[in-house]
N, C-alpha and C positions, 0 to 999 in steps of 0.2 A: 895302787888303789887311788882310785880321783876323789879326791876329797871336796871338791867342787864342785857344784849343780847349775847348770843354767832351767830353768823353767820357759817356755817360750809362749806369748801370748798373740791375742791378734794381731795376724801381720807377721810373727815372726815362728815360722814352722822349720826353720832349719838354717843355719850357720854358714855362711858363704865361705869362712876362711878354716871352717871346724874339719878335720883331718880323722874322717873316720876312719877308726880301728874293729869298731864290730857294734851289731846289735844285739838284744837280750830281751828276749820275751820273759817279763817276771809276774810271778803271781805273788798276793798276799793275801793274809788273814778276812781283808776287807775288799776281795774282788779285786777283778783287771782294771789297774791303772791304765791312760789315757791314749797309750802307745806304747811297742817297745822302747827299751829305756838307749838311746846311743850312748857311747864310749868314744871317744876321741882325744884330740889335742889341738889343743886353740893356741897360736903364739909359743907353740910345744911345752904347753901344761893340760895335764892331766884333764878333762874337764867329763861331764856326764851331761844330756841333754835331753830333756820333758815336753816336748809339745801339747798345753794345756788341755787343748782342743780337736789333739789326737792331728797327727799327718795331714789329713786331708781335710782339716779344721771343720771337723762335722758337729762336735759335742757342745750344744751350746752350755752356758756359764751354770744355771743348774742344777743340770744331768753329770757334770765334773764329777767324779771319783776323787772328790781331795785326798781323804783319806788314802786308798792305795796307791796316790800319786806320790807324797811324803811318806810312808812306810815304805816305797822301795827304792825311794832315793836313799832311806838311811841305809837301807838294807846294803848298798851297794858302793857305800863307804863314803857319802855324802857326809859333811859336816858343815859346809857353808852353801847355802843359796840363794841366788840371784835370781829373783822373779821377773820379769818382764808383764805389764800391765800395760795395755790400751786402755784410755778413760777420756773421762769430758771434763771442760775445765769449768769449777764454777764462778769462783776466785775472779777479779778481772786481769790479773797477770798470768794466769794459767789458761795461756792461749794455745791454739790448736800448731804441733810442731815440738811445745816447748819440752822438756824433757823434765822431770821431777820425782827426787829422791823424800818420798812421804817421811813424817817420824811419828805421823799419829792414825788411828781408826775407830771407825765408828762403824759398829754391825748392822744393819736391815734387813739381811737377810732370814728367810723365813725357813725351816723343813727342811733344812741340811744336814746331813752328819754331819756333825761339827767336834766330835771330842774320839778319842780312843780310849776314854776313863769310865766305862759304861760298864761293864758287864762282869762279874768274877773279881771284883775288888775285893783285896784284904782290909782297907779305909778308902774312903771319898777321898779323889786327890784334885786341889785345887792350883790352877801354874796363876802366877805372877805376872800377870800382862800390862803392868803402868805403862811402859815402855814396848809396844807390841814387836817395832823393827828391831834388828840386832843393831847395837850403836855402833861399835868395832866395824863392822861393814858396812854402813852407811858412811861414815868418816873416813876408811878408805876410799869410798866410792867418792865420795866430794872430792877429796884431796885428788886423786888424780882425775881428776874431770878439772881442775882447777889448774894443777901442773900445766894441763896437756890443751889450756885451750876451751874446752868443750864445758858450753853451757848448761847449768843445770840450775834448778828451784832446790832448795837444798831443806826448805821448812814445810808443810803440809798437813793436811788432817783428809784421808781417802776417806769416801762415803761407798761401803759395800752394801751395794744393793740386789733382788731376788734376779730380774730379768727374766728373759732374755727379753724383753721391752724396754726400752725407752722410756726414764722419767717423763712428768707431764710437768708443766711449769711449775703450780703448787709443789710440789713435791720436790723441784729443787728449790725453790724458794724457802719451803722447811729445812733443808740440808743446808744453806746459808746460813738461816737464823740460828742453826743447831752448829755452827763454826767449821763445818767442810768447805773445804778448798779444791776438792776433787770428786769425783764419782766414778766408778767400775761396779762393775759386778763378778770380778773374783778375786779380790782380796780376802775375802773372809769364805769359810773358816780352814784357808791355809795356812797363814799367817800364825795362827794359833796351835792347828795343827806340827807347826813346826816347833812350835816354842815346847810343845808336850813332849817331844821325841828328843829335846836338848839339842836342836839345830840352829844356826845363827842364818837367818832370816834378811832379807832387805828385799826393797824392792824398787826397781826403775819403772817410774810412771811413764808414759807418752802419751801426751794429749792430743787425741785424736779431732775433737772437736768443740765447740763450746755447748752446754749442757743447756738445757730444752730453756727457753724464755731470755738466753744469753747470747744467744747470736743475731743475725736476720734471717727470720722465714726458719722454715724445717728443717730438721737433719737429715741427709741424705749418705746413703749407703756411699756413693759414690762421694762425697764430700770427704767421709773418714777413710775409707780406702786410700785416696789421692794424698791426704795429710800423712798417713800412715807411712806410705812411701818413703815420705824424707824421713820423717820424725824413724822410722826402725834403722834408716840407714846412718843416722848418729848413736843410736844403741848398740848395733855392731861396730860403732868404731869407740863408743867408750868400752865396751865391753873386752877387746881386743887389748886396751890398752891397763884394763883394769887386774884382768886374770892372771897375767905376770908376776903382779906382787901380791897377790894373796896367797 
């Protein structure tokens, strides 16, 4: 059983070196997750693999299914996972390429399911989120990114926001004064969802571009595509190097 989960974000729909052994149409309580669930072996470990945004990266940030995205990871003997997130940097060291292991969050998000504690409760149950990343996995994750070479931002605060749009300046300008160092729009409410289900959580940023009023001129599709390129192909080689020892 793989006790490991890769989640895979923009830019990363599938594993060049992942050694698939089979796929699994699953269902849950809360609706079809994002894609069949893969099963493989990465580096010959065990691994399991999520494409956020479904295969053919159609589901924008939104419409995501968190919910039965994390209830069939656990289902299927998930107990760590590793998020993969495209974002924009707002920070001025969180340049577009750099790679960033968040340790903080801040929600924006509007009209998401965002909890599994709704309905048929015996008591209201409240999780403990001071600490939203799993720290144990993030400290893996450093250390060998550090071991082995491969640069990373190791401190952060993600800014999750609704989407699927594009902040306007104001609006990162707010997420500066409010102490974000980053912005996406699917960190949240996975992150949380996983801490509900007793999953140890982390997540590798890639900054795809710098965020609206931080670069020069407009953001263009084709700008974070192009960055994305590099910036996923050092997430599959930390990530190659990371799954070994966990």
């Amino acid at each position: 059983m793989a006790g490991i989960a890769i989640i895979g974000g923009t830019g990363l729909t599938s594993l060049t070196d992942l050694e698939i052994t089979g796929r699994e149409i699953m269902q849950s309580p809360y609706g079809e997750p994002s894609g069949p669930l893969t099963r493989g072996k990465l580096m010959g470990k065990e691994v399991l693999f999520l494409p956020r945004h479904g295969y053919g990266h159609t589901i924008p940030p939104h419409k995501v299914n968190y919910r039965a995205n994390i209830a069939v990871l656990k289902e299927a003997g998930a107990e760590k996972i590793i998020a993969v997130n495209a974002v924009g940097g707002i920070a001025a060291d969180m340049q577009p390429g750099k790679l960033v292991i968040p340790d903080q969050i801040i929600d924006y998000t509007y009209s998401r399911l965002h909890t599994y504690f709704e309905d048929g409760l015996d008591d209201v149950v409240h999780i403990d989120f001071t600490h939203p990343y799993c720290e144990s996995l993030r400290e893996q994750i450093i250390t060998v990114a550090n071991n082995k070479g491969i640069e990373v931002l190791t401190r952060a605060t993600y800014a999750a926001t609704q989407g699927p749009r594009l902040e306007t300046t104001a609006e990162i300008d707010r997420l500066d004064r409010d102490g974000c160092h980053l912005v996406g729009m699917t960190g949240m409410p996975e992150a949380a969802l996983a801490r509900e289900l007793e999953l140890c959580y982390a997540s590798i940023s890639v900054v795809a571009n710098m965020a609206a009023g931080r670069g020069a001129g407009e953001i263009t599709m084709e700008e974070i595509e192009a960055n994305l390129v590099s910036g996923m192909k050092q997430v599959r080689n930390l990530l190659e190097q990371v799954i070994p020892v966990l």
